[in-house]
DOMARSE-381323 format. One record per residue (C-alpha): x, y, z; residue number from 1. Coordinates in Angstrom, 1 decimal, m for minus. Layout:
DOMARSE-381323
{c1:X | c2:Y | c3:Z | num:NUM}
...
//
This chain:
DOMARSE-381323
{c1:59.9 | c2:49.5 | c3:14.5 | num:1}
{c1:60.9 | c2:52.5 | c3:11.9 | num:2}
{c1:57.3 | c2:52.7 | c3:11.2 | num:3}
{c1:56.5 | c2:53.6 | c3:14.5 | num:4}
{c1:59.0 | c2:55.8 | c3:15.3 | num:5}
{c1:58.0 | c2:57.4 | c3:12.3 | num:6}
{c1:54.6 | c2:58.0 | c3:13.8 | num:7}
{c1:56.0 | c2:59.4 | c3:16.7 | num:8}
{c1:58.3 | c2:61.7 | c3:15.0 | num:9}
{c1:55.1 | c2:62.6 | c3:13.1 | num:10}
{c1:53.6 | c2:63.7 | c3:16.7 | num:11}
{c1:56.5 | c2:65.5 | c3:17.7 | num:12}
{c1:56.4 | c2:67.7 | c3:14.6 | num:13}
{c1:52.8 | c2:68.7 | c3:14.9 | num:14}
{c1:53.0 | c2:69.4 | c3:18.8 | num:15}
{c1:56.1 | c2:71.2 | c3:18.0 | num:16}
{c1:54.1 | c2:73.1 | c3:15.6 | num:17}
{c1:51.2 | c2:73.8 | c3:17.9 | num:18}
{c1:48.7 | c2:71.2 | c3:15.8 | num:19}
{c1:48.2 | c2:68.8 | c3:18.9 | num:20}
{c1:45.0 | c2:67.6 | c3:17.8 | num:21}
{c1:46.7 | c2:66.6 | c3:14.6 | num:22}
{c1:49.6 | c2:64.9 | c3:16.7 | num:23}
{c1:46.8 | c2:62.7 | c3:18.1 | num:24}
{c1:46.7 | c2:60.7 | c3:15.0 | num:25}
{c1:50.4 | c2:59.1 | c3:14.5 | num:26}
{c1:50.7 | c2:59.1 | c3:18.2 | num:27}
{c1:47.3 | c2:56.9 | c3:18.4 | num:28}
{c1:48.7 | c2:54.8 | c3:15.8 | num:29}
{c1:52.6 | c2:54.8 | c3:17.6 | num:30}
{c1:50.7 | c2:54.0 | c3:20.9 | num:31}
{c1:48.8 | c2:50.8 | c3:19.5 | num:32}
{c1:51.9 | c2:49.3 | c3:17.9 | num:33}
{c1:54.1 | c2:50.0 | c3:20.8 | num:34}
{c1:51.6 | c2:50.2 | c3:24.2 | num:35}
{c1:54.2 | c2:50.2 | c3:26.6 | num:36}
{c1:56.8 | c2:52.9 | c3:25.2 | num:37}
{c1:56.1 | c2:55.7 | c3:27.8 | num:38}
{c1:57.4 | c2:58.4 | c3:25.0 | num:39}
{c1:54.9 | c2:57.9 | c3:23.0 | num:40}
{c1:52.4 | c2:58.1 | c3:26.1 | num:41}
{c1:54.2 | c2:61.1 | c3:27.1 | num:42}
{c1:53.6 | c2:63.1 | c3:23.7 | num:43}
{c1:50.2 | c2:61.6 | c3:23.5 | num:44}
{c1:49.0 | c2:63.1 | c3:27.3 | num:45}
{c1:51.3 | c2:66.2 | c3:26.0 | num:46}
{c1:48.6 | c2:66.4 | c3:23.0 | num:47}
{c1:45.6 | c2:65.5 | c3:24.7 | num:48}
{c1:46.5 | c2:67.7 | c3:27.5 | num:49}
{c1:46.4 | c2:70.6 | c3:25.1 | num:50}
{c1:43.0 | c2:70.4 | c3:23.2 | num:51}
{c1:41.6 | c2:69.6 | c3:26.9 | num:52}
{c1:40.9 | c2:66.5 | c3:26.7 | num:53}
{c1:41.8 | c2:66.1 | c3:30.2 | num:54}
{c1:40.4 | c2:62.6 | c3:31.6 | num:55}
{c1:42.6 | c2:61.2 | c3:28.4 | num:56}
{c1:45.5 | c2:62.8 | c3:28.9 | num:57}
{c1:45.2 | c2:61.7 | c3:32.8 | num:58}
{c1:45.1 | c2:57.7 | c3:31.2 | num:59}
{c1:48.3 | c2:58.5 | c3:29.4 | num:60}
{c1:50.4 | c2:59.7 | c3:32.2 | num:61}
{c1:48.9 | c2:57.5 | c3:34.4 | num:62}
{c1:50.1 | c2:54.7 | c3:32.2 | num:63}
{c1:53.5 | c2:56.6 | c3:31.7 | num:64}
{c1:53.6 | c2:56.2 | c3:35.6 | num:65}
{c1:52.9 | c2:52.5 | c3:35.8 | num:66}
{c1:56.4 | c2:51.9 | c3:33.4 | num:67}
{c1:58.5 | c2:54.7 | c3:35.1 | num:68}
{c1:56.9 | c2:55.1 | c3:38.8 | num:69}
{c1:60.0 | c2:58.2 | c3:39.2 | num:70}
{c1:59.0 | c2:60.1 | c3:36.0 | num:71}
{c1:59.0 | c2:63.9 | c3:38.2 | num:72}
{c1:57.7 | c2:64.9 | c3:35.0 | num:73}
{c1:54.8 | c2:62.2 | c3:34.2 | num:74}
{c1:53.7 | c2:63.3 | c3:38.2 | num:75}
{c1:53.4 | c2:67.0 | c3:37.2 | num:76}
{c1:51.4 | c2:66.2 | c3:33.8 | num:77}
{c1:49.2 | c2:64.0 | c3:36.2 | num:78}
{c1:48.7 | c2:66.9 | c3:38.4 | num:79}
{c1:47.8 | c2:69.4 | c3:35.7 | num:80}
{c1:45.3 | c2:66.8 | c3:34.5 | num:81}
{c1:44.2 | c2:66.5 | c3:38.0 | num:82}
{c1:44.0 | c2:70.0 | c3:39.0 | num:83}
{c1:41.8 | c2:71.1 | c3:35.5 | num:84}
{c1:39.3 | c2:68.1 | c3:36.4 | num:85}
{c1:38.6 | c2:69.8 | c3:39.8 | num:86}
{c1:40.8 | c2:67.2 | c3:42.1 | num:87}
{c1:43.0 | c2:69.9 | c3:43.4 | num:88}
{c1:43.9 | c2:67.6 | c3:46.6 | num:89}
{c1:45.3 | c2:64.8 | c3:44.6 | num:90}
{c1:47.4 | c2:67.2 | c3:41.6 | num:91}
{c1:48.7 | c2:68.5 | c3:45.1 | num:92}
{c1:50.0 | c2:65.4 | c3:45.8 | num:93}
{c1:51.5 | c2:64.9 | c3:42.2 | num:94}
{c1:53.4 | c2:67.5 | c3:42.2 | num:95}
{c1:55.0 | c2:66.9 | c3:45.4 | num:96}
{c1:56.1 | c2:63.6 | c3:44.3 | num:97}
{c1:57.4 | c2:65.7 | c3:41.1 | num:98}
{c1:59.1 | c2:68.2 | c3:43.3 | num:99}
{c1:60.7 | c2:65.8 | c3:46.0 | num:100}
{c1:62.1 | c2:63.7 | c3:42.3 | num:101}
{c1:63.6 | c2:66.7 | c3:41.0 | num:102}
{c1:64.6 | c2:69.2 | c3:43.6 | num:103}
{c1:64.5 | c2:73.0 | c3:42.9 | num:104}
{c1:62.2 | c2:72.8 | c3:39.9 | num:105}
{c1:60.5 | c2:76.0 | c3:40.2 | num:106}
{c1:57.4 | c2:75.1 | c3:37.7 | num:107}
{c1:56.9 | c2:71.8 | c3:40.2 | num:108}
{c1:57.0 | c2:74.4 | c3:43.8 | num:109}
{c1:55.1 | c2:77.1 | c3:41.7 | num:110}
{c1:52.0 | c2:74.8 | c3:41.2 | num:111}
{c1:52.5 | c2:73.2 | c3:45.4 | num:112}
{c1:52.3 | c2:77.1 | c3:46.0 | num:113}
{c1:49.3 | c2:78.0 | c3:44.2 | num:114}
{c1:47.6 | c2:74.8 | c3:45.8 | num:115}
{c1:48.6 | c2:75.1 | c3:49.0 | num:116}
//
């Protein structure tokens, strides 16, 4: 288990540092020892997200969704994945699942705005 969360850590750094496609490889590696740890899956949409590698980063929140169906945050990644693969109508839909989970979150009502 260290190893893993060693991996992850290793992620975390390089997203932290802006290297996300770096971060792909630990998290790869975290992801195939531990499949159902939505962390890892979060950092690893996080990453893929960033060097637009969209319909990826859709799998990995989707999967984050199937372990914690009330993640608000895990519906807004899915809805930015969404909206930059051209399915506006669905992202919409996202984030107001994200919205109506956490209340008052001004990036989640921002994006329902520029949808509308």
């Amino acid at each position: 288990m260290t190893e893993t969360f060693d991996l992850f850590q290793q992620g975390r750094e390089h997203l932290a540092q802006g290297r996300a496609a770096q971060a792909t490889v630990p998290l790869e590696k975290a992801k195939a020892r531990e499949p159902e740890k939505a962390s890892i899956r979060e950092a690893l949409g996080i990453a893929y997200f960033r060097i637009k590698r969209y319909a990826e980063a859709e799998a990995e929140f989707r999967k984050m969704l199937e372990l914690a169906p009330v993640d608000d945050y895990a519906h807004y990644a899915l809805g930015r994945c969404l909206e930059k693969l051209g399915r506006q109508a669905e992202a919409n839909g996202h984030y107001k699942l994200a919205s109506s989970l956490r209340p008052g979150q001004a990036t989640y009502e921002s994006r329902i705005r520029d949808l509308g």
